[in-house]
N, C-alpha and C positions, 0 to 999 in steps of 0.2 A: 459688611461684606468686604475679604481683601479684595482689591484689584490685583494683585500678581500673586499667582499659588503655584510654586514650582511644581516642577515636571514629572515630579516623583509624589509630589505630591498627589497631584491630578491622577495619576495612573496608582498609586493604591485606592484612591476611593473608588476607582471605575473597576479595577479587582474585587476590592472588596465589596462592592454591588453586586460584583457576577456571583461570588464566592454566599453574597446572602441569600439571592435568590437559586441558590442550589443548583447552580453550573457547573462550577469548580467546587475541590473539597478545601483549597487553599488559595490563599491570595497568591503564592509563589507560582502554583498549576496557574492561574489565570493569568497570571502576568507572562507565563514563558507563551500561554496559546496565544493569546493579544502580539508576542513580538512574534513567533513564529507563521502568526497572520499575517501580519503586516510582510515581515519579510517574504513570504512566499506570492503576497498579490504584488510586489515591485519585481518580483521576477516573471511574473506572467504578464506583467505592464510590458516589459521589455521585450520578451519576445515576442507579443503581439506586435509592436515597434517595428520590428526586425522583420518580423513573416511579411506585415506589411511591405516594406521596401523591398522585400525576395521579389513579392509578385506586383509590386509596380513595375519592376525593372524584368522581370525574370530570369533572375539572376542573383548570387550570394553576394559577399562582399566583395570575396579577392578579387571575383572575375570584372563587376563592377570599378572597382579601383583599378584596376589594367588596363579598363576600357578607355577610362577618364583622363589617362595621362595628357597632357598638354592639350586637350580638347574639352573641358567641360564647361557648360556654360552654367551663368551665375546659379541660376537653379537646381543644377546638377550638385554644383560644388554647394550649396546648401544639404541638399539631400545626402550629399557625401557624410557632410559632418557630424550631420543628426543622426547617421547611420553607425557612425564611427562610435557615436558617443552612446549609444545605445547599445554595442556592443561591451564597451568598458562599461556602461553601469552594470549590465548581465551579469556579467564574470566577478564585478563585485559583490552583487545581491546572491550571486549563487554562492557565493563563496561565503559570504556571513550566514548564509543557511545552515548549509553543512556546519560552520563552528557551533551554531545555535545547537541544531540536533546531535552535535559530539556530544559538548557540554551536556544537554540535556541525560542526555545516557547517562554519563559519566558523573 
């Protein structure tokens, strides 16, 4: 048995399992649902993130970051960040969607 089996490796045999047991008609159909999977639960990861922090704070970002200037305290400026950063992964996960589903069409 190897111990390291690339990446691509791994992911056609897990295609090509779906594609046997008559999921997919192709390992490429299985491979694009598997990434468009994945990509669409980081994006629902996210804004579950996000909605969270709305309604801890009750309140979106901008107005939160207005709030915080020279007064947050260390927990705040935490929650700041993880706020921040969850906003940029969003915009990225959204955004490798959309190319996915371009491509996909195309």
């Amino acid at each position: 048995m190897t111990l390291y089996q690339s990446p691509n490796s791994v992911l056609n045999k897990v295609a090509g399992s779906l594609v046997a047991a008559k999921r997919f008609a192709t390992v490429e159909d299985a491979l694009w649902n598997m990434a468009i999977s994945t990509v669409r639960g980081k994006v629902t990861y996210y804004r579950r993130r996000i909605r969270k922090m709305e309604s801890k704070y009750g309140m979106d970002f901008e107005k939160f970051n207005t709030r915080l200037k020279g007064k947050a305290t260390p927990a705040q400026e935490d929650d700041w960040l993880a706020w921040k950063s969850a906003r940029s992964m969003l915009a990225d996960w959204e955004r490798t969607y959309q190319e996915l589903t371009h491509a996909q069409d195309g």
